[in-house]
C-alpha positions as CSV (number, residue, x, y, z in Angstrom):
1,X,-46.5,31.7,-91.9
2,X,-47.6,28.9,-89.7
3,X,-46.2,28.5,-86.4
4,X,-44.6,25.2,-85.2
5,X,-45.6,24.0,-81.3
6,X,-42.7,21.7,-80.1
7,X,-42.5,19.5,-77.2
8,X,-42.2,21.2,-74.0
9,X,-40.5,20.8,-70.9
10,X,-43.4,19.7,-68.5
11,X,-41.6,18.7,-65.6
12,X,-37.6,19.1,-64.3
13,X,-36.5,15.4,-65.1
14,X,-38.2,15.3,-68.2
15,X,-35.7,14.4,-71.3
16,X,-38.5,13.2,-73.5
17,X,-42.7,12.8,-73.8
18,X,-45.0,10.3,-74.9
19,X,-47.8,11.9,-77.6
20,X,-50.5,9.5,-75.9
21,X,-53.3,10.9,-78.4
22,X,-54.5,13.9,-80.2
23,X,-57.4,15.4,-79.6
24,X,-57.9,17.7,-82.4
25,X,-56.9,16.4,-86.2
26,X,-55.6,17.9,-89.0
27,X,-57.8,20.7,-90.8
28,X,-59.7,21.5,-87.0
29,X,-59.9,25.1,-86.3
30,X,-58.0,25.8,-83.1
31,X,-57.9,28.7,-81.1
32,X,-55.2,29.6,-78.3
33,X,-56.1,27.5,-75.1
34,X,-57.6,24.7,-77.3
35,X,-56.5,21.6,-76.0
36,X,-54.3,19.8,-78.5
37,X,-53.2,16.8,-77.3
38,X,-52.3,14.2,-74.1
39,X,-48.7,13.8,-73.0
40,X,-47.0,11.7,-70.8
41,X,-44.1,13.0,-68.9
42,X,-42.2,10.6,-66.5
43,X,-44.4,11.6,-63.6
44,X,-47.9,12.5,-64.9
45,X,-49.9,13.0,-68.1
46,X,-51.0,16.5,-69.1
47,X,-52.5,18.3,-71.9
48,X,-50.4,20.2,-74.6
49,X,-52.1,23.7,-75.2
50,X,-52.2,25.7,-78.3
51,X,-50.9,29.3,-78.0
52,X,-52.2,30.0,-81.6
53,X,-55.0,31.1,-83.3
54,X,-55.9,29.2,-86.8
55,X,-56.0,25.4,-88.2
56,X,-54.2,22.4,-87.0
57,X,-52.6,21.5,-90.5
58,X,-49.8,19.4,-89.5
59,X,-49.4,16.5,-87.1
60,X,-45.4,15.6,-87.2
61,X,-45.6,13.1,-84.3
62,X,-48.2,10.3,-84.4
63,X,-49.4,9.2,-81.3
64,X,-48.0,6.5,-79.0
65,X,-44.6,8.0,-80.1
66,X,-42.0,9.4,-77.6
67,X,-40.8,12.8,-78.6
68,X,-37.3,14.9,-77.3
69,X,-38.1,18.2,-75.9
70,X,-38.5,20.9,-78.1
71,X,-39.0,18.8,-81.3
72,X,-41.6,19.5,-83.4
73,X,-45.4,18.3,-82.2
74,X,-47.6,19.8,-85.4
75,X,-47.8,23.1,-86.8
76,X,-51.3,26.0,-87.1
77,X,-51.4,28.2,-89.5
78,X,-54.3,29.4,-91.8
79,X,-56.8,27.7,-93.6
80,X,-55.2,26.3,-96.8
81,X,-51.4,27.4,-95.7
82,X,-49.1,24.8,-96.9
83,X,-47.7,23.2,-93.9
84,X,-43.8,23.2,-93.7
85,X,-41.7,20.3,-93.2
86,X,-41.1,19.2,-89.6
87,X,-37.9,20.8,-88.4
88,X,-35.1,18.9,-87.6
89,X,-35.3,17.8,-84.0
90,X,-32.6,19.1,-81.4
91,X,-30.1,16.3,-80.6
92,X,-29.9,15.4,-77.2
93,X,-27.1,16.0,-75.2
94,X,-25.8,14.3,-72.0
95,X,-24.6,16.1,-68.7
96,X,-21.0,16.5,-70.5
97,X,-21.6,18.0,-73.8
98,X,-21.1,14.9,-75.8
99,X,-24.2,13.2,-78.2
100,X,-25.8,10.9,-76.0
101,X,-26.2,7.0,-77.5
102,X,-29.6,5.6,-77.3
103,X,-29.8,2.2,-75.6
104,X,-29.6,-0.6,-77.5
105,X,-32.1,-3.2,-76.1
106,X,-30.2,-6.3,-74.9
107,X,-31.2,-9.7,-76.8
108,X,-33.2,-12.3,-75.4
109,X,-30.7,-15.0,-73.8
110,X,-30.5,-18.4,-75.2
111,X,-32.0,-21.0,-73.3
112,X,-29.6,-23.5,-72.4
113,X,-30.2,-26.8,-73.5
114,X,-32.5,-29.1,-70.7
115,X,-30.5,-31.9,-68.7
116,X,-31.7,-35.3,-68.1
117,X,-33.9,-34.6,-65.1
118,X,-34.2,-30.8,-66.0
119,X,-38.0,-29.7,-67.4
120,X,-37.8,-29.6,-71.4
121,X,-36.3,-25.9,-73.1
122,X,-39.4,-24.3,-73.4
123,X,-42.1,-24.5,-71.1
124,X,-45.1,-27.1,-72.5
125,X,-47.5,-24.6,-74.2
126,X,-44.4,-23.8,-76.7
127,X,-43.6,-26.8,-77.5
128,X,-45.4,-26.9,-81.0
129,X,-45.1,-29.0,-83.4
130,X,-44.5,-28.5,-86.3
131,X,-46.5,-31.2,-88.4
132,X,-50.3,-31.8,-87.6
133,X,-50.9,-34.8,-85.1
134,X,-47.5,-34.4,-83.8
135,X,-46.5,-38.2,-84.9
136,X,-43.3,-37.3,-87.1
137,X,-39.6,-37.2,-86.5
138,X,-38.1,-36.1,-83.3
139,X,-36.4,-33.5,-85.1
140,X,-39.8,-31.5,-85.4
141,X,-40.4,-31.8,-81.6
142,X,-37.5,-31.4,-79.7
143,X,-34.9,-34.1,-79.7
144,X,-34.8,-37.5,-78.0
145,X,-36.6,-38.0,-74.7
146,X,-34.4,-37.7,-71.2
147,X,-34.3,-40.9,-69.1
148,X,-36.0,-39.6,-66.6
149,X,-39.2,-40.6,-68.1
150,X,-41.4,-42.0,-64.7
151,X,-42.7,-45.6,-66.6
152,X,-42.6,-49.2,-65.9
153,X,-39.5,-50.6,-67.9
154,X,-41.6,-53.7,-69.3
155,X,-44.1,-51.8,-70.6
156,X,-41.9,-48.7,-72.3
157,X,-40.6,-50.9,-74.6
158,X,-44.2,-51.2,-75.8
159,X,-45.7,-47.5,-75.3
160,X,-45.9,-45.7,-78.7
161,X,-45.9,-42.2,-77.8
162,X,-43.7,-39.1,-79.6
163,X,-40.9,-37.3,-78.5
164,X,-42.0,-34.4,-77.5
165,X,-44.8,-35.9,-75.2
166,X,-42.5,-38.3,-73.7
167,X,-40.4,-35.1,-72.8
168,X,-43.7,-33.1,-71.3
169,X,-44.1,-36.2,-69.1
170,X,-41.4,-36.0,-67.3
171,X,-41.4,-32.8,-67.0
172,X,-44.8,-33.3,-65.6
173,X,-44.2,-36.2,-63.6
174,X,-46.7,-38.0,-65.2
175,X,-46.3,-42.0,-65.8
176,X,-46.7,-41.7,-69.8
177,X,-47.8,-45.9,-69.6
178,X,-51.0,-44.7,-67.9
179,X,-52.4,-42.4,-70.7
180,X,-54.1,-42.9,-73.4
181,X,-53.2,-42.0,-76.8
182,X,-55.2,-40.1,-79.4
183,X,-52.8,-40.2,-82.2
184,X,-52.5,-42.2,-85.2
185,X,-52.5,-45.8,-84.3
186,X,-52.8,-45.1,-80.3
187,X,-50.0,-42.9,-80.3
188,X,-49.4,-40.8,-77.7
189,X,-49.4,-36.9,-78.6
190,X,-48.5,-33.9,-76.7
191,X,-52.3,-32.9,-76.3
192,X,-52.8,-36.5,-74.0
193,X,-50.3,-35.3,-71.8
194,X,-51.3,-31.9,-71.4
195,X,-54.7,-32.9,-70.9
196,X,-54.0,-35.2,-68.0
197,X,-51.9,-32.1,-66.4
198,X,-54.7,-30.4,-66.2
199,X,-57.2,-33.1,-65.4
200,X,-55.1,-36.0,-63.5
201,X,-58.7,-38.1,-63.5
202,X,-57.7,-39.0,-67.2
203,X,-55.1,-41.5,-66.1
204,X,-55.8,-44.7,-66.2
205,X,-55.8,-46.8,-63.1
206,X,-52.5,-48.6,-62.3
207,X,-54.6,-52.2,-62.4
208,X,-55.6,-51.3,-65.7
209,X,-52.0,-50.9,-67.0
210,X,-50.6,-53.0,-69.8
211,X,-48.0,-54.9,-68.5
212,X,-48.9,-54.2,-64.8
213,X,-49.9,-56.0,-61.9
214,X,-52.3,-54.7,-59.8
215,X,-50.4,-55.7,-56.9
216,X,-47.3,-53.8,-58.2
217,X,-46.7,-50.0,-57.7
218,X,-44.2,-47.8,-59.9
219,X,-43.7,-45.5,-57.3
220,X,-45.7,-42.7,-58.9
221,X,-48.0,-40.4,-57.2
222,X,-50.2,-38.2,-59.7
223,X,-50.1,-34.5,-59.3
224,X,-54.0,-33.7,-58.3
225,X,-53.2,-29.9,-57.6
226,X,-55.4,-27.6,-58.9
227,X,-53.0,-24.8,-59.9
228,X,-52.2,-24.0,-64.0
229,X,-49.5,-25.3,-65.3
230,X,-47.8,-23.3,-68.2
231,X,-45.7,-20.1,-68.4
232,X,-45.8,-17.3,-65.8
233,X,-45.8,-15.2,-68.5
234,X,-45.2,-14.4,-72.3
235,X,-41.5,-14.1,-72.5
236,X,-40.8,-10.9,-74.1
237,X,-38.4,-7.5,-74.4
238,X,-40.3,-4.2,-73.2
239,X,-39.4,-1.0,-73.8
240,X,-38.6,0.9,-70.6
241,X,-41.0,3.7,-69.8
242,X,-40.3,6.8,-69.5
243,X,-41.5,7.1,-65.8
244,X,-39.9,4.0,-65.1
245,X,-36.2,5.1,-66.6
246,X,-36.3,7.9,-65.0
247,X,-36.6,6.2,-61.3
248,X,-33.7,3.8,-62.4
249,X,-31.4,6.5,-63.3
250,X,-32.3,8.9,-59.9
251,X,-32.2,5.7,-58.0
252,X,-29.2,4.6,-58.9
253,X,-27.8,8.3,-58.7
254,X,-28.9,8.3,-54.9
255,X,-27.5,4.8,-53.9
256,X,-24.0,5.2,-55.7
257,X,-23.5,9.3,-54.9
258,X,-25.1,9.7,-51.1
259,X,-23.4,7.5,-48.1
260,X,-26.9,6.0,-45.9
261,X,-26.9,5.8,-42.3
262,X,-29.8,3.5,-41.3
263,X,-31.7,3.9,-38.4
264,X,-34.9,2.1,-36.1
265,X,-37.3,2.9,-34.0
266,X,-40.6,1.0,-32.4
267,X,-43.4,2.7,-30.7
268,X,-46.2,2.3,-29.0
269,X,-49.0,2.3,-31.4
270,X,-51.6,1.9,-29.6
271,X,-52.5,5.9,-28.5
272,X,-52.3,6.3,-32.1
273,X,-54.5,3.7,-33.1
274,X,-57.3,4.9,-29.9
275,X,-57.3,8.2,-31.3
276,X,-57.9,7.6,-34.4
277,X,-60.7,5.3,-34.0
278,X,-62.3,7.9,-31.9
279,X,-62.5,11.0,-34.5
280,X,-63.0,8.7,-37.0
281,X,-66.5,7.2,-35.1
282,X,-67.2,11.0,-33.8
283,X,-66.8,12.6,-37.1
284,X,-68.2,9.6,-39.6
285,X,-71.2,11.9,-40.4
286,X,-69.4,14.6,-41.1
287,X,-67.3,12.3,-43.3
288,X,-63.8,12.1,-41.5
289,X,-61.7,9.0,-42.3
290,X,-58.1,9.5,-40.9
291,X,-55.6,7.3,-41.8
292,X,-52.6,6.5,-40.0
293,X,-50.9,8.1,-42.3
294,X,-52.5,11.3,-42.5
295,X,-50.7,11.5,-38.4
296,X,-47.5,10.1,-39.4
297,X,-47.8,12.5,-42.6
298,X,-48.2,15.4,-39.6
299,X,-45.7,14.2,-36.9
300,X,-43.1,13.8,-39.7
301,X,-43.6,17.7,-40.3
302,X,-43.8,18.9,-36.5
303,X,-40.5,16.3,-35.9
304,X,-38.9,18.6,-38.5
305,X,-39.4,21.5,-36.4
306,X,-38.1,20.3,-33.4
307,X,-35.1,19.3,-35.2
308,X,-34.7,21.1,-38.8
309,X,-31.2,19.6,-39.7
310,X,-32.5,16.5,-41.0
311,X,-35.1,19.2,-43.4
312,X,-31.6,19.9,-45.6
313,X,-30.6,19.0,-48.9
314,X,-27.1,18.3,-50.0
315,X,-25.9,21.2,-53.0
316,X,-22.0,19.9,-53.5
317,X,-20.3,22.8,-51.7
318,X,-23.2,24.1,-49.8
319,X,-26.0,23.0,-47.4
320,X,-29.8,24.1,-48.6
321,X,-31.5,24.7,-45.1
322,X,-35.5,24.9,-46.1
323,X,-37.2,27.5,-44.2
324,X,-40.6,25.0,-44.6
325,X,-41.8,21.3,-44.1
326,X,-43.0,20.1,-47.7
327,X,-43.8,16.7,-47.2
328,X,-43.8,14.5,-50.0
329,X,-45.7,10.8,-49.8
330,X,-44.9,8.0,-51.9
331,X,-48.2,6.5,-54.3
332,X,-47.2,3.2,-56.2
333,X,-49.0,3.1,-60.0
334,X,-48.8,0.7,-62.4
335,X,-45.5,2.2,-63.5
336,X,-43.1,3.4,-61.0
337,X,-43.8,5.7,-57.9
338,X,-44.5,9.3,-57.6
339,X,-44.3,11.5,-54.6
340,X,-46.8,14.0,-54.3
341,X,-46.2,17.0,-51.9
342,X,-48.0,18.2,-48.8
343,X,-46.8,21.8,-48.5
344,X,-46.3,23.8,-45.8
345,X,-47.1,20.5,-43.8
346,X,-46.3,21.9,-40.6
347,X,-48.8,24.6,-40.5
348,X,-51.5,22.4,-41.6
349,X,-53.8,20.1,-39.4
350,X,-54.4,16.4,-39.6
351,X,-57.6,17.0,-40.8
352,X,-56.2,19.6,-43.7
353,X,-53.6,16.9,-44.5
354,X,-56.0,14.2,-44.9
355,X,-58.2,16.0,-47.2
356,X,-55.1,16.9,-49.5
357,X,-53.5,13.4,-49.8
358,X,-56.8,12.1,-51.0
359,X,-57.0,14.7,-53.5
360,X,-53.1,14.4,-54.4
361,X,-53.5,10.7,-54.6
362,X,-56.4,10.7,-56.8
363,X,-55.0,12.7,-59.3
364,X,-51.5,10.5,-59.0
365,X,-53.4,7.5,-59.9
366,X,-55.3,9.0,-62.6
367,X,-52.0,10.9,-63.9
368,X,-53.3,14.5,-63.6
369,X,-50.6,15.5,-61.4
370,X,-49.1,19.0,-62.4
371,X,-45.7,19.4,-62.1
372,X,-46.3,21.3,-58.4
373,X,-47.9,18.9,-56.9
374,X,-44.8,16.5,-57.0
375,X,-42.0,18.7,-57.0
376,X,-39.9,20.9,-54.0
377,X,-40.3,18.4,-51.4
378,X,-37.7,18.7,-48.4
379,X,-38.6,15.4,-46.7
380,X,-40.5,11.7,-47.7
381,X,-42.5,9.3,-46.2
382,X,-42.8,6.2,-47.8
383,X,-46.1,3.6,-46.4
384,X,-45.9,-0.1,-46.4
385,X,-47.5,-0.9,-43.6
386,X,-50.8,-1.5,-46.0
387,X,-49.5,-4.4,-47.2
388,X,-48.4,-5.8,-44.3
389,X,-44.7,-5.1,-44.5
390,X,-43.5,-5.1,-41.1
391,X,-40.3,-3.3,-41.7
392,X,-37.9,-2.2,-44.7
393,X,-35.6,0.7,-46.0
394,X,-36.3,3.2,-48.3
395,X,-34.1,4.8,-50.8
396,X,-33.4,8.7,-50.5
397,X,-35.1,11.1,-53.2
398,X,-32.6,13.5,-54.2
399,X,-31.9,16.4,-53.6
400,X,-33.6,15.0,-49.6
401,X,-31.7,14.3,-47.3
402,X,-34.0,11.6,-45.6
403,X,-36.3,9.5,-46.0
404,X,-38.7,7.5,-43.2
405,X,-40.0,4.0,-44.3
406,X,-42.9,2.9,-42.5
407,X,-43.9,-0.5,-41.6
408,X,-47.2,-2.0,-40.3
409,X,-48.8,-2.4,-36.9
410,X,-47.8,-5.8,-35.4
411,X,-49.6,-7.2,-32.1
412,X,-47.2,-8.4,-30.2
413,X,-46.1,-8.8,-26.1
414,X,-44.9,-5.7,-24.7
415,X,-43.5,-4.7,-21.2
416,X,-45.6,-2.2,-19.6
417,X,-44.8,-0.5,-16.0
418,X,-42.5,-4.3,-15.2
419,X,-45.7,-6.4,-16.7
420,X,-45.8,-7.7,-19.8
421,X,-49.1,-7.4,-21.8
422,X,-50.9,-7.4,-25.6
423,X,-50.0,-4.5,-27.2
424,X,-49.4,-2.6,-31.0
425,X,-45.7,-1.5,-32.2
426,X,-45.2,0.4,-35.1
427,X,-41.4,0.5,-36.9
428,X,-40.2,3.0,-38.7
429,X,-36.9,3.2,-40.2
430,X,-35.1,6.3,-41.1
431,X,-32.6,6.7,-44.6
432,X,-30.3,9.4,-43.6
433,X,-27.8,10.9,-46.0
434,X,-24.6,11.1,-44.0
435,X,-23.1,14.2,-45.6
436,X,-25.8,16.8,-44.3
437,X,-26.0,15.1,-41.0
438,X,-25.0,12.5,-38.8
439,X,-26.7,9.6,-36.9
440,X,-27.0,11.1,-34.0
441,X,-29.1,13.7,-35.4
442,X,-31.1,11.2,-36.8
443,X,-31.6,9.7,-33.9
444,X,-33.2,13.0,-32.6
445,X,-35.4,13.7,-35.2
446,X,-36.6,9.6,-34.5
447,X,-37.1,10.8,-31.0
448,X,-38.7,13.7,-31.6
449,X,-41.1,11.6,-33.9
450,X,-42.1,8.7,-31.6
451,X,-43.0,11.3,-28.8
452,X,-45.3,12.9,-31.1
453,X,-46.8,9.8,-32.5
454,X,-47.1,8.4,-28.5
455,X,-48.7,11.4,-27.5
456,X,-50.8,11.5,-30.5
457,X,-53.3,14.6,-28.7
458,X,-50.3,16.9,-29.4
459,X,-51.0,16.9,-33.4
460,X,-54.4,18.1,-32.8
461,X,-53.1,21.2,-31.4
């Protein structure tokens, strides 16, 4: 009889996979441990194992489909066995009991019709006509021209051009009496205009205007930037991923469920920064590279130390106190975030930390996490400062009670024993979940923090 493999559970927020691709197909021998297949979770992608000896000789889920946990993935049996059918999948369930409704995806508004100085319904590149050489009927291109047309009134009367250029040159800004046409009979087309858009050089010289004294100006000013003109991008519905629903529905969880208290501190940055640079130059052969963060990553767990209320989670009726400083670190993919976790943070040195969050962060970017390597974190950092964000608040990651957003360095005047002189601040700002603890403890742990990261010497120890 062959035995059915169904979708497993491969992280503790997963509701449903993705069957990315198969790497065996039907009729391959298998044996337990084979590698069967790729599956994306909503925080990594890992491999589906076979815990059966035989041949693959059913594949119910083609790949690129999403699949609920514990429906059926294929089926191995022996050579020649007649496969059975898939078995009904389990229907999923919601928190209360009840079937749960898939979501319906919401239909593409309606784009309001353009007003007179307004740019035309749909951007130029859709405009289309629908007859070749665009000459016919205004009906096939969009409907009568707005007045706000930018051409000499002598000359309008005159200018044979269609509707639906007439419309791209205002919306272009482009005086339609200085192009020439291609169309039948000298018409103007949409392709004129479009092509003077992009290459204002096209135009023809006011003097040379029909209609037009040299002497005379309409007003106009061609556009001679150099930036394309068109749609940002295709207008289109995409399905939500399955990473990226599952930060919407923990996000909002943790902004409509937890209370925030937020709270800032500057520091001197410069220690930091001096330290750094020096193990960083002393060590560069043995191949050192600290990062800021790699310290903030450390301070963060020594900080909980000193103060372990703020390393508490929130469980309803009780509060978790964690006997350890698991450090998670937000990575940004294409998709979403993920927070991978530095465990045990506060028995490990900068240098041990550094090593891991490369490691961690490789494997986050290529989706190789496993499911301990981002889960049972007691505390986040989240990193901007790499992009220049000077300051900003993160949102909490349940069940944490805090979070610490970090900004960049800025070089800026500071006051140093009564004298102001050049120096580096860094700001971090603290999400606090009000019902495990208050400001005021956050405000120690933040104090706790900046004497570590002023005093940088004491994280080497």
């Amino acid at each position: 009889m062959a035995d059915i493999i169904d979708m497993p559970k491969l992280s503790d927020t997963m509701t449903v996979g993705t069957l990315v691709k198969w790497l065996r197909k039907e009729g391959d021998a298998v044996k337990s441990g084979d590698m069967l297949a790729e599956i994306e979770t909503d925080k990594a992608t890992m491999e589906l194992e076979s815990f059966f000896d035989g041949t693959l000789l059913k594949i119910y889920a083609p790949a690129g489909s999403q699949v609920a946990i514990g429906a059926a993935l294929c089926a191995v049996g022996k050579a020649g066995e007649a496969a059975p059918a898939a078995p009904a999948a389990p229907e999923p369930k919601s928190e209360g009991g009840s079937k749960k409704e898939e979501p319906k995806p919401t239909p593409a508004p309606t784009p309001a019709a353009p007003s007179p100085v307004a740019k035309p319904t749909d951007e130029p590149h859709h405009l289309v006509s629908s007859k070749p050489g665009e000459g016919g009927s205004s009906q096939s291109e969009g409907g009568p021209a707005p007045s706000a047309v930018v051409s000499p009134p002598s000359s309008d009367a005159r200018l044979r051009i269609s509707p639906l250029a007439r419309k791209i040159a205002a919306y272009e800004k482009i005086d339609a009496s200085r192009l020439t046409g291609t169309g039948p009979h000298g018409r103007i087309v949409k392709a004129d205009v479009l092509a003077a858009a992009a290459n204002p050089a096209l135009l023809k010289q006011p003097s040379a205007v029909s209609g037009q004294s040299s002497g005379k100006s309409s007003g106009f000013s061609p556009q001679v930037s150099g930036f394309a003109r068109g749609p940002i991008q295709e207008e289109r519905l995409a399905p939500v991923s399955t990473m990226r629903g599952v930060i919407a529905k923990r996000m909002v969880e943790s902004t409509t469920t937890i209370p925030y208290v937020y709270l800032d501190i500057e520091i001197d940055a410069e220690p930091l920064l001096a330290v750094r640079a020096q193990l960083n130059t002393g060590l560069e052969k043995e191949g050192v590279k600290l990062s800021v963060n790699d310290f903030i990553l450390k301070a963060s767990a020594e900080a909980l130390r000193r103060v372990p209320t703020v390393n508490c989670s929130w469980e309803g009726s009780h509060i978790l106190h964690h006997s350890a400083a698991h450090v998670a670190f937000a990575v940004a993919l294409e998709d979403g975030l993920i927070t991978p976790v530095v465990r045990d943070c506060h028995l490990k040195s900068v240098f041990q930390i550094s090593t891991e969050v490369k490691a961690l962060g490789k494997k986050a970017k290529d989706k190789k996490l496993a499911p301990n390597d981002y889960t049972g974190g007691t505390f986040c950092v989240s990193n901007l400062g790499m992009m220049g964000i000077p300051k900003f608040t993160a949102i909490i990651n349940p069940p944490n009670a805090a979070i610490l957003a970090v900004g960049t360095t800025v070089a800026k005047a500071v006051v140093k024993n009564g004298q102001v002189v050049p120096g580096q601040t860094l700001t971090m700002t603290l999400s606090c979940d009000h019902r495990v603890f208050d400001g005021a403890v956050g405000a120690q742990y933040l104090g706790a923090l900046k004497d570590l990261l002023e005093k940088p010497a004491l994280l080497l120890v």
